[in-house]
Every structure is written in structure tokens, then in C-alpha cells.
N, C-alpha and C positions, 0 to 999 in steps of 0.2 A: 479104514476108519481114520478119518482127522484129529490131526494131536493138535491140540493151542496149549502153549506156555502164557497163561496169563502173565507173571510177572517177568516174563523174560518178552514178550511184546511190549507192554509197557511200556517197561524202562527202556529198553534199549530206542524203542521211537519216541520216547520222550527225549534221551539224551544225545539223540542224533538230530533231532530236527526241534531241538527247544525254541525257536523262535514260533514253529509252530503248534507244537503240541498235540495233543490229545483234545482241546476245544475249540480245536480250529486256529485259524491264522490269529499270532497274536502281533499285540504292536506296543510299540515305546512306550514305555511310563512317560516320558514327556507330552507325548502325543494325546493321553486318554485326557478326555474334558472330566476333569476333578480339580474343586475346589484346593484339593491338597492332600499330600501323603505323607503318611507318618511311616516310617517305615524301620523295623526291625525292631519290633517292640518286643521288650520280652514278658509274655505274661502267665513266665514261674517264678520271676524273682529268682534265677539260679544261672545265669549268666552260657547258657545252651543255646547253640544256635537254631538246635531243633525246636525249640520254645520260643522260637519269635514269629511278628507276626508284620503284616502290612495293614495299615489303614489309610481307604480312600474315603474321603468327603465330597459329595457331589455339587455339582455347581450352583442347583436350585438350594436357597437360603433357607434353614428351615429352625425352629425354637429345637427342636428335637427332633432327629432322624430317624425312619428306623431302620434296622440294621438286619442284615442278612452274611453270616460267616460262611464262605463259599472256598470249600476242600478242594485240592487238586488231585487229579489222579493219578496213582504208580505201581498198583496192586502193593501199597503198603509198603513200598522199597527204597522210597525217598523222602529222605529228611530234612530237602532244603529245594521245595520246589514251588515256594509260596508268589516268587518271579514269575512262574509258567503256568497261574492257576485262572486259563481261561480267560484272558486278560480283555482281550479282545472283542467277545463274545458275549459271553454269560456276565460278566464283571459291567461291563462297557453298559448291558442292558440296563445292568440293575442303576448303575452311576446316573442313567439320561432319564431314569424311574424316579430322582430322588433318595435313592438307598443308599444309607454310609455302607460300604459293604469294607468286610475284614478277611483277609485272606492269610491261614495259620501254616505254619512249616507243626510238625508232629514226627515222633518217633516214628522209627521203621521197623520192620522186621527185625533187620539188624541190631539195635538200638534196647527193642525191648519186645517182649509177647503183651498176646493180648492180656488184658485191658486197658491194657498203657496208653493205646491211639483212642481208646474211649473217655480217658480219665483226661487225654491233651485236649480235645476236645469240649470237655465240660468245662473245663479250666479256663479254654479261651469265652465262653459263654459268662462265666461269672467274673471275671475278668471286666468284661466293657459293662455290667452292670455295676463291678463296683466306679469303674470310671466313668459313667454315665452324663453326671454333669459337665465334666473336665470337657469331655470331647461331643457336648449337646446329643449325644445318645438318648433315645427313646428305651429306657429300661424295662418298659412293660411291651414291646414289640422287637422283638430279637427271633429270626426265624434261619436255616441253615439252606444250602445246596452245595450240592457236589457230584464230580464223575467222577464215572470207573470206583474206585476203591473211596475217592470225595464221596462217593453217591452212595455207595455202603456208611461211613459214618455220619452222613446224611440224614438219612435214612434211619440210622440207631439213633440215632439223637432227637428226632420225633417220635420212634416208634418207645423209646424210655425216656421222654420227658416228665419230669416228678419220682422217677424209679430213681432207688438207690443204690441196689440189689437186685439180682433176681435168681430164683434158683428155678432149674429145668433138669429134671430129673435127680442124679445125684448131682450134679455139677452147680455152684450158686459162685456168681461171679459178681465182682465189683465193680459194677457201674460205672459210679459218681469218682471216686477217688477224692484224695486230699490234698492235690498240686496247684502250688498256688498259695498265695497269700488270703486271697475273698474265701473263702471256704463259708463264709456265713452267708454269699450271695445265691439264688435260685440260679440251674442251670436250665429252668424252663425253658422251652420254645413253641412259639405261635403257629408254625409252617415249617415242612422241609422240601426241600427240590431233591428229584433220585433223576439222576440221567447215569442211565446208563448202568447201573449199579449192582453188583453181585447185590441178593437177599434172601435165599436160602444157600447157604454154606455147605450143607447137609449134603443136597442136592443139585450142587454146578452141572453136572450132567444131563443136560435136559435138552431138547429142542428136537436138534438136530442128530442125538445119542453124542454128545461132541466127549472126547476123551481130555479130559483135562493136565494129562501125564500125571505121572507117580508124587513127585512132587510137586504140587500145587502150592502157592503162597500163603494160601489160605491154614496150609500144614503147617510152612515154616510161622506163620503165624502164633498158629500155637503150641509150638515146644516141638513141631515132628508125632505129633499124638496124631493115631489113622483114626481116619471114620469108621472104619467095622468095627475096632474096637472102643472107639470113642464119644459115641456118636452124640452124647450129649456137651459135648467140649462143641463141636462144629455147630451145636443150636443155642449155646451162647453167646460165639458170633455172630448171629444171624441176625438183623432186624424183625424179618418176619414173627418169631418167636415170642414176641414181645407186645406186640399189638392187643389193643383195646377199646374200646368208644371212647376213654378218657383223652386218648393222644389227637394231637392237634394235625390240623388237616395236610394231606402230603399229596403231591403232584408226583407223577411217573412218566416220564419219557424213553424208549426205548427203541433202539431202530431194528430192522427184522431183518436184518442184511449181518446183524453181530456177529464177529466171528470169534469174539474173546469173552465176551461173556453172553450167554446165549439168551434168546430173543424172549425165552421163556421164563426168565427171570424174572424181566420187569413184567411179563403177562401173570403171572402167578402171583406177584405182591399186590399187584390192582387189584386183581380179584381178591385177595384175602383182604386190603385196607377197605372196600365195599363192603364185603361180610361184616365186617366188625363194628360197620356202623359208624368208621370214620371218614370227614367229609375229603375226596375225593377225586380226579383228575386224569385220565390215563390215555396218553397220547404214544400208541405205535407210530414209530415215523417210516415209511414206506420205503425201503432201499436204503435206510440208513444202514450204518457202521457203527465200529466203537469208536464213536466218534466224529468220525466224518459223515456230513452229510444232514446233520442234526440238527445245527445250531441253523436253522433257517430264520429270517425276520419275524417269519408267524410264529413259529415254537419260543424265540425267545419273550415275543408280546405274550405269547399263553403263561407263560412262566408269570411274568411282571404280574397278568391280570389276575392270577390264581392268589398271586401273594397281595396283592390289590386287593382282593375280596376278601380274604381271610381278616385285613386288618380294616374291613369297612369301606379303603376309598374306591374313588370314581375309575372306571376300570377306562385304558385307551384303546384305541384303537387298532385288531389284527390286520394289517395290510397282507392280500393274497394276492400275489401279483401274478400269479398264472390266471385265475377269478377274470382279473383286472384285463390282461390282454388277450382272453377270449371274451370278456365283452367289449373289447375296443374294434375285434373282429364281428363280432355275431348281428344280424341281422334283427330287428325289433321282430314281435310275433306278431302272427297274422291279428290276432282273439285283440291285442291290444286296444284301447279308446285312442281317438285320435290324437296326434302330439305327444301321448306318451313313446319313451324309445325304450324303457322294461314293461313289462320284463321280454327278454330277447333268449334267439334259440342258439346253440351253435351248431356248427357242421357233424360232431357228432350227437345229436339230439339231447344234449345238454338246455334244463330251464337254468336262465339266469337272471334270479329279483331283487327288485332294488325298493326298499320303500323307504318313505318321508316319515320317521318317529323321535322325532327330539324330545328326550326326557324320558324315554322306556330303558326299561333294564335288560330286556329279553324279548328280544322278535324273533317267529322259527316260522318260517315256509313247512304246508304239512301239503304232501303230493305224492300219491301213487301209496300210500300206506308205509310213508315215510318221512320224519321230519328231520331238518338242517335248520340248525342254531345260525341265525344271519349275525354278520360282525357291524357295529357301527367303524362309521370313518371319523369319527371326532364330532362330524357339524349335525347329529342326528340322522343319516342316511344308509340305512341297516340295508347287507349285502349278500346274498348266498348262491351257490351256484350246486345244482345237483349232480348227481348219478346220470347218463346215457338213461332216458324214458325213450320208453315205446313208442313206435308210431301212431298218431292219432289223437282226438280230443282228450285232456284232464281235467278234472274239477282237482282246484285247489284251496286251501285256507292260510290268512295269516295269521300268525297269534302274539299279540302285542302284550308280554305281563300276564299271561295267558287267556288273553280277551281272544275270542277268536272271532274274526270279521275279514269281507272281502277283499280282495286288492283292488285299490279306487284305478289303478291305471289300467286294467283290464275291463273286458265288457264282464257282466255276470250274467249267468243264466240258470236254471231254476234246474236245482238236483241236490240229492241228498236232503231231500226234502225242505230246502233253503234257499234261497238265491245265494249261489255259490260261484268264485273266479275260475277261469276256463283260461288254458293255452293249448293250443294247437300244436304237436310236434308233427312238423310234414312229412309225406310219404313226398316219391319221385313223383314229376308231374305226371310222366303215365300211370303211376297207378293211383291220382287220385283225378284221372281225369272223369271219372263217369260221377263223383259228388263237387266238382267244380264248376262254378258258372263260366259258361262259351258263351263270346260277346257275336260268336257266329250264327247260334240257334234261335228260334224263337222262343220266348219262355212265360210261362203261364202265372197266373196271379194268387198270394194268398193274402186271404180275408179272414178278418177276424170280427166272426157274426155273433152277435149277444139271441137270445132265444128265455122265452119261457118257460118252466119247468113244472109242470102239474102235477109229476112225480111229487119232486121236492118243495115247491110253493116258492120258489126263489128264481131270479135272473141268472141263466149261466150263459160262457161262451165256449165257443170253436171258432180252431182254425183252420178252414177251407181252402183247399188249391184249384184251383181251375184250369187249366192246359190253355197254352197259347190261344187256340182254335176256336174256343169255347166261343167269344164276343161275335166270333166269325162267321159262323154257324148256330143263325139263331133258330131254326128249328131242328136241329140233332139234339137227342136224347144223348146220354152218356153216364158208363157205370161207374159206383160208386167202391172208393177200399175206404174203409173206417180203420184206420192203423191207430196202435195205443204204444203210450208209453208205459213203462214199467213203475215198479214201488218208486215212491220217494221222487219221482217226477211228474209233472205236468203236462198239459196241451201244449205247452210252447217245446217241449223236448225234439220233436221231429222236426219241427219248422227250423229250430233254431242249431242245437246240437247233432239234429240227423242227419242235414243237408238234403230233406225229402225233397222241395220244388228243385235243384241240382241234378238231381239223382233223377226224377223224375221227366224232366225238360229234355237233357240229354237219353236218357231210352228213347223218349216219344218221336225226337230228333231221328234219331237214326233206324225207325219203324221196328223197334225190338218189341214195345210195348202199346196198347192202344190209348189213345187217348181217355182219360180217367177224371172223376173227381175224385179227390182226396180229402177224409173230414177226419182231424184230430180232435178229440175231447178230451176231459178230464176222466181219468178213469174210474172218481173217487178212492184212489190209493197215491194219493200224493203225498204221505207222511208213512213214514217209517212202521212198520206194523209193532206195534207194542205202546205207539204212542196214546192211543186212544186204552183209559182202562177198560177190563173186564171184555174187549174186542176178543175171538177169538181169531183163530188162523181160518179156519172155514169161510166167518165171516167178511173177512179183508175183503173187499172189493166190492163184495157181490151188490151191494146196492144197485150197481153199474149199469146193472143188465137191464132194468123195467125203464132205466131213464132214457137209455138207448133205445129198445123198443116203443117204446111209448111219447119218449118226447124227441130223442134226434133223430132217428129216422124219419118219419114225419116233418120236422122238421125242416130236415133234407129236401124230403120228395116234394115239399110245397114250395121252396124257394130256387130250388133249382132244375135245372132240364137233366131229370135224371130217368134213368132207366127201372123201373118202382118194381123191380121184381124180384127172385130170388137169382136169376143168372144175374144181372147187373148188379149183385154186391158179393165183395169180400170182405172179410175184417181178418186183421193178424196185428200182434204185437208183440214188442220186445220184454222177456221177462215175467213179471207177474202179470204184465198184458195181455201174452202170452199165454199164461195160463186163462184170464178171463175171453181171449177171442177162442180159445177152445172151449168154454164152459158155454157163450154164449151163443158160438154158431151150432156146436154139435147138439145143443138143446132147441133151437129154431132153425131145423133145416129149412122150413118154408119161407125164410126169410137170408141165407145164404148157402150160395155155391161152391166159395173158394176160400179156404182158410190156411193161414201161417201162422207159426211161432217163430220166434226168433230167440233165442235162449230161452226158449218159456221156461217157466215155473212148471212145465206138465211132468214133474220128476216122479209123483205117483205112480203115472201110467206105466212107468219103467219095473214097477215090481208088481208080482203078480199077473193073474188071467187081462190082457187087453180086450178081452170080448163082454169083461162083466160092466166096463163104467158107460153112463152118460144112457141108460135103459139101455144094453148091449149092439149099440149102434156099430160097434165094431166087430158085432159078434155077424152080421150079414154082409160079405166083403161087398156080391154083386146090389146090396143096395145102395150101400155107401159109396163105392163107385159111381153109381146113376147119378147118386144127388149131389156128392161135394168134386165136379170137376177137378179142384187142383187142394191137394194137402201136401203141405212146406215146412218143413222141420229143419232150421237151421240151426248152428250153434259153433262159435271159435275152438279151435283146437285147445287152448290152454285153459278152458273151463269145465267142469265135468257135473251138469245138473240131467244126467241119463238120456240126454237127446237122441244118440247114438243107438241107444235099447229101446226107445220108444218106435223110433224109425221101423227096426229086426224084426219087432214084435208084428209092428202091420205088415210088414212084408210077408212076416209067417203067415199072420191071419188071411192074407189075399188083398190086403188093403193097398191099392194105391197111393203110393206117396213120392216124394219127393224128398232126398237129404242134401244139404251140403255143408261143408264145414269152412269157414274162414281160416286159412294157417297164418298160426302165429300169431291169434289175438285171444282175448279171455271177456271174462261180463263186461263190455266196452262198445260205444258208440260205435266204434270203429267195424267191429264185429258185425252191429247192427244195419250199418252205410249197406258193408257188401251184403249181408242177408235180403235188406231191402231190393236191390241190382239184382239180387237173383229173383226172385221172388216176382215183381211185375211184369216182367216178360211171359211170364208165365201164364197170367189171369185173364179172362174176357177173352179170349182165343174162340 
């Protein structure tokens, strides 16, 4: 089991490497860009050196500043370490922010018990409020940060802002105290910064089961009183103990690499400052330390921007400079409009977007059932970079202020029942060779034919493919697939998103498949099922079926050199298409031979008798063999709509079929690409 001596880590790396501390590398008070330092002030009026403080004034001129009082960390062991309180980092940020910031020396362990470092604390608060004019202090905007043991009274200092007292249990401790002259000033605060920060007391033990040794500082803090029998003295220290909606918004930074105080600290205060309804911020830093590794350019901009918003202003800009130089590497995406160079992919299947929003507050890329808050750069040009996506097509949205609309640098194509942005994250060239266009092949033509509907009394269209051969051969007949797209898509999904004439060109290329017509239509389920009121689920679709019968077949057979029987058609579709190319061929055998689903919607078929639906067409295996040559049931591994049980079930019954599964895709185009590639080699044989 691992021992950490909080206070004896600490101090001793604070007092061995004071130039750089616990907040990272620090630098010269001459060196820091400040307007001017007031330095060793004392604000008890009692001539202690542990009661003095530092004030910097920032370079930017301002009628009132406002101020953030920023704790150093010692686990409570030093009394004069307001020289090494993160000077460089956390100080420097707030100074190039415009923040007067105040940095306090406070008793130690040594010195005094608690609540002594709470009452120094308050005291430096009401302090620059009574001097507020003297030194252009903004008295109604005063907010705290701190590490390590700073970030504990931090921490207390937001989480009992307006408390004066508080009792927890039998224990009622004093707060506010009476140090100081200002005693009639408020020790309110707007905001507090926690890096890194013990906040349950109670419970230091946590994470990793870390053993905090017998002595903890947290003890000598208070008198040598134990937690087993104390336990409400250690929830007096505590910040967490004290929270309520009233307290003013507090940010959390914590690195998950801590080895002194554990990672679970700051993950346990987020979550209770959430609960409690106060506003909010909780940044695990990834391989950080206590301390090291933390203060990155981004963490310290999250910091500014958090205290930025808490008092209204205009927040600047996070610079991610990893973001930055994998898109200075990454290649633009295939899906893109011409000229644009985002959004781009990188080598490891990273989207990376960039859009043009000057004057938004909040732009968030939503992709793959996940959204990224994008950062501006200052000049309106909002940035984000994802998670590692899957191989294969996405539909994406932006959302500007929460307007959600396309990305104009992408092409859009129609899903999700919208014209929705699309990126392509690529597979190896061999395995996306069979839905790639070969400038080697010959390849065949789609059309997009407008027709009348006597079904519906209105103009509809499809998109038709034709095989190279077709113009070449004007007296061959040739059979027809009527492939569909699923809910929430369109007639343009297979042309567009499927990569059908691709897919289709290369089979016919290399004689896997015979030459075919291909007719997409709308499968009237282009909108989301629940869109339409009082629709049932029965009824989703099924209009489909008499328009297809009745007006596009027909259609078909009149405008093209088709083969007008039932061996010369198939129909199969992805999804709910899927389900309707099974409602409508297994109900008109005399009108098709070959049927597929592709993730269909046939997840009914999967429970219960397969011999009672469709007038128990499956219940006569030798008939349904005679009639439907080829039945194709695909579906990706990482989807589960009973494909797999439907397949067992006809196998049981004597039914011929066909299964294959795509590994390592789920409800996705991609899914759908190879389902299609298996599937036409199949048909017209």
C-alpha cells in the first residue's frame, strides 16, 4: 500500500525548488508584465509577517479591476510563501486577463489551528474591499483560486461565502472571524478556482485506497483530533460540507495522475457542486500531477474564461495547440465542398471543424451521439477536434447558440430526416475498393426520372442506374433491384451516401454480378416515425407498397428495356426498407424473386412461430424456395435488431437463405456499402 505525506511532500518541494514550486516554473517579480506591486502589505494591522500580502496591478488600464486573491500551496505549513504563490502561471494568466490579483501569506499549522487560515482568509477579502478606491479595486467583483491547500481555502471561501458560522453536527465553527480592522466589510465572493485541492477532509483516502499516514496535516491542523473519533471536527474543514445553491460558481481542476492528494477529490466536489445546483466547471487534466502538468495554456484560458463569465465579460480565446498541429498535418475530407480545407481527418480517424461564427457564444459539433464545445480564436473562427470515429460515412450538425444547422463547408445530404453535413472517415484503399470509383472500369449512368402518380395524384421522382452496357445494347432486356432506403431517409441515400453505381460498376466490372437496373424511390418514410400525429407504427410506410405496384413498376417497365417479370426483379432495403422490401415482395410473389434486408426493421420475425406471418409463406419451405431464388439477411456486428434469429429461424423451417454480417459496424452506411457487395452477386443468376 502507498504512504503520501501530504505535508512533508509539500513543503519540502516547495522549499527545495522554490523558484519552482508547486504551480510550475516560476519567474522574477521583475520580469511579470504588471502595472505595479505593492508588496507586503499587511492586512491585520498587527505588524506579522504571516498577515501580509502582495498586490499586482495588471498592465491593462482599467477605472476598477477586478480581483482574484490567489492561495499558495503547503498543506497549511507555510507562513511566508506568498513569493511562490504560482507566479508564473496561474498569477501571470490572471495579470494578461486584466485581474488586480492579491496573493496572502496566512498562518500555518504551526502558527495556529483551524480556523485561523479561514478567518486570514476572510480578512484579506474584506481588506481590499475596504481599500477598494485607494488601489481602483472593483469591490462588488472579488473572487479566490488556489492549490494544493490554496485550493482548499479556495474552495471554503466560495463554498461559505455570506456564512458566518456553521455548525455540522456537534461541532459549530467560526468562519468569518474578527481579524482586521474592515470587520464591517462583506467577505463575499463571485467565483473560486480549486486546483488541485484536498475537499473532503473526512475522506483523503480515496482513489486509489492511498494511505495518507497517521499523521496527516489535515490532523495537526486541528489540535491532533482523530477522525474515528472526531469526525465532525474533519467536516468542518471540509469545503464540501458547506455547499448550497446560494454559493457562487466554482471551477475544478484536477489531475488524475495525483499522487498527494487523490484524483478523487476534485472528482467528488464536481459532482456534489453540480448536485447542489451551483454553477459549475470540472476539468480532469489527463496525466497530470499535484501539480505538474496542469497549468497548460488551455487550462489556464478555462480558468480566465470561467471567471470571464461568472462576471459577464467577453470570454478569449482557448488555444489547443495539439488540435492545432494535427490540423496543420491532417488532410481535408473527401465529403468536403470545393475550396473548403475543414473540416479535415487525421491519421488516426479524428474529425477536425472549423466554422466561421463571429458574434456566437456557443458553437458545439454534434457527431456520432456526441457533442464538442468548439473554442473561438478571437477573430470568430470556432474550433474542435473529436474522439477516433469509425470507419465510414457520419452525418453531423452544428449548433450555433443552439440553432442547429449544416456545416456550409461540407456537401449535405439528406438523413435524419433533414438535409444533414456528412464526413467521410476512410477505410484502407483495399477495403474500400469495391464502393470506389475505377477510372479503369466502364461505368453506368444515374438518372433522375420525375413520373406520375395515380396512387397519390402528384409528381414524384427516382433515381435510376443503368449499367455501362445498357446504351450499347439496344435490344437486351435487363433485370430490375428496386433497393430502398430506411426511416428518415430519402431516394437520394443510395446514389449519394450508399455509393450504389460504385459498388455496382465495379461487381459488373469484374463479372461477379449481371448487369442490372437499379430504381431508388422514396419509400414514404422519409421522416422520423412519430412525426406525423396519430400515425401508428403499423402504418409507417406502408402507403409504399400500391405506389410501387401500381405506379413504379410500371413505370419502369414502360421506360426502360427491362425484363417485366417476376425472375427480372428484386427489391431489398436498408432498415425500415428492409422491413417494407419484405412486407412487399413476400406479399407479391408474382411480382418478385429475390429479396434482402440489410439491418431490416424484420425484428418481429425474430420472436415467435416464423411460419405464421406474411399468410404463412414460410410455413411451405419447398414453396418458398421455388419462388423467392435468393433471401439476404444482413446486418453489422455491433447492431442487435434480431437479424441473426431471423436468419436460425428459416434455416429451422427449411427456408433458404442467405446471412452475412459486416464486423465491426452498427446502423451505418457502411454496414449497408458491404451488405449491398454481398448481396448482387447473388441475384439474376
Amino acid at each position: 500500500m502507498k504512504k503520501f505525506f501530504l505535508g512533508a511532500l509539500l513543503f519540502s518541494a516547495l522549499n527545495a525548488n522554490a523558484q519552482f514550486g508547486f504551480g510550475g516554473q516560476q519567474i522574477k517579480v521583475e520580469d511579470m508584465h504588471c502595472s505595479q506591486k505593492i508588496a507586503d502589505v499587511n492586512y491585520a494591522d498587527d505588524g506579522q509577517a504571516f498577515h501580509t500580502m502582495d498586490i499586482y496591478l495588471p498592465d491593462t488600464k482599467a477605472d476598477k479591476y477586478p480581483v482574484v486573491v490567489h492561495i499558495y500551496g503547503s498543506a497549511w505549513m507555510s507562513n511566508n510563501s506568498k513569493g511562490a504563490a504560482d507566479l508564473g502561471t496561474i498569477v501571470t494568466a490572471l495579470l494578461k486577463a486584466g485581474y488586480a490579483v492579491v496573493c496572502p501569506n496566512h498562518r500555518s499549522i504551526q502558527d495556529a489551528q483551524w480556523p485561523a487560515q479561514s478567518h486570514d482568509i476572510k480578512a484579506v477579502i474584506r481588506w481590499i474591499r475596504g481599500n477598494a478606491e485607494k488601489y481602483h479595486f472593483d469591490a462588488q467583483w472579488i473572487a479566490t483560486s488556489g492549490f494544493s491547500s490554496g485550493g482548499h481555502l479556495s474552495s471554503f471561501m466560495g463554498a461559505t461565502s455570506g456564512t458566518m458560522d456553521g455548525k455540522i453536527g456537534k461541532e459549530t465553527v467560526d468562519i468569518e472571524g474578527k481579524l482586521g480592522k474592515y470587520t464591517d466589510q462583506s467577505s463575499k465572493v463571485f467565483a473560486s478556482v480549486d486546483w488541485s485541492g484536498p475537499i473532503d477532509l473526512l475522506n483523503m483516502d480515496c482513489g486509489e485506497a492511498m494511505n495518507m499516514g497517521d499523521n496527516p496535516p489535515e490532523r495537526a491542523l486541528l489540535g491532533g483530533a482523530s477522525k474515528k473519533d472526531n469526525p465532525d471536527k474533519y467536516k468542518t474543514l471540509s469545503p464540501i460540507s458547506f455547499l448550497d445553491k446560494n454559493d457562487p460558481a466554482i471551477i475544478v481542476f484536477h489531475g488524475t495522475k495525483d499522487n498527494v492528494v487523490p484524483f478523487c477529490q476534485g472528482e467528488e466536489f464536481a459532482g456534489e457542486i453540480k448536485a447542489a445546483g451551483i454553477t459549475t466547471e470540472f476539468y480532469p487534466v489527463e496525466g497530470g500531477g499535484h501539480g505538474f502538468n496542469m497549468y497548460t495554456e488551455e487550462n489556464l484560458t478555462r480558468m480566465v474564461n470561467f471567471l470571464n463569465k461568472a462576471r459577464g465579460a467577453k470570454p478569449i480565446p482557448v488555444v489547443d495547440k495539439a488540435m492545432l498541429e494535427a490540423a496543420a498535418k491532417a488532410p481535408s475530407a473527401s465529403t468536403n465542398i470545393p475550396a473548403s480545407e475543414f473540416p479535415k481527418v487525421t491519421a488516426d480517424s479524428r474529425g477536425i471543424f472549423k466554422v466561421k461564427a463571429p458574434g456566437a457564444q456557443s458553437v458545439v459539433v454534434d457527431i456520432c451521439n456526441k457533442k464538442y464545445n468548439m473554442t473561438d480564436d478571437g477573430q470568430g473562427n470556432w474550433m474542435a477536434m473529436t474522439d477516433p470515429l469509425v470507419v465510414g460515412p457520419h452525418y453531423y450538425f452544428i449548433e450555433v447558440d443552439g440553432a442547429r444547422v449544416s456545416d456550409p463547408s461540407s456537401e449535405s445530404v439528406y438523413g435524419c430526416g433533414l438535409f444533414a453535413s456528412q464526413i467521410e472517415i476512410p477505410e484502407s484503399a483495399e477495403e474500400a475498393a469495391y464502393y470506389t470509383f475505377n477510372k479503369d472500369v466502364l461505368h453506368g449512368q444515374v438518372r433522375m426520372c420525375q413520373y406520375w402518380s395515380s396512387v397519390e395524384n402528384r409528381v414524384r421522382q427516382c433515381y435510376v442506374y443503368t449499367p455501362a452496357e445498357y446504351e450499347k445494347n439496344p435490344k437486351k432486356r435487363y433485370p430490375v433491384l428496386y433497393l430502398q432506403h430506411g426511416m428518415a431517409e430519402n431516394q437520394t441515400g443510395w446514389h449519394r451516401q450508399g455509393k450504389m453505381a460504385d459498388i455496382l460498376d465495379n461487381n459488373i466490372a469484374q463479372g461477379k454480378a449481371t448487369p442490372m437496373i437499379v430504381v431508388m424511390d422514396n419509400g414514404n418514410c422519409d421522416y422520423g416515425f412519430g412525426s406525423k400525429p396519430g400515425e401508428s407504427m403499423a402504418d409507417f410506410g406502408t402507403s409504399f407498397t400500391k405506389v410501387l405496384t401500381d405506379d413504379i413498376i410500371p413505370f419502369i417497365d414502360q421506360t426502360f428495356r427491362t425484363k417485366a417479370n417476376r425472375e427480372g426483379r428484386a427489391m431489398a432495403g436498408l432498415s425500415w426498407g428492409g422491413k417494407q422490401s419484405f412486407d412487399i415482395a413476400l406479399t407479391n410473389l408474382d411480382k418478385f424473386a429475390h429479396l434482402g434486408a440489410f439491418s431490416g426493421a424484420i425484428f418481429s420475425l425474430a420472436n415467435g412461430d416464423i411460419t405464421k406471418p406474411y399468410d404463412g409463406v414460410f410455413g411451405n419451405a419447398a414453396n418458398v424456395n421455388k419462388q423467392l431464388k435468393t433471401i439476404f439477411i444482413g446486418t453489422g456486428t455491433e447492431e442487435n435488431l434480431g437479424s441473426k434469429a431471423v436468419h436460425e429461424k428459416l434455416d429451422a423451417a427449411g427456408v433458404k437463405n442467405v446471412y452475412y454480417e459486416s464486423q465491426g459496424t452498427a446502423h451505418e452506411w457502411l454496414t449497408w456499402r458491404r451488405c449491398l457487395n454481398q448481396f448482387v452477386p447473388l441475384i439474376f443468376k
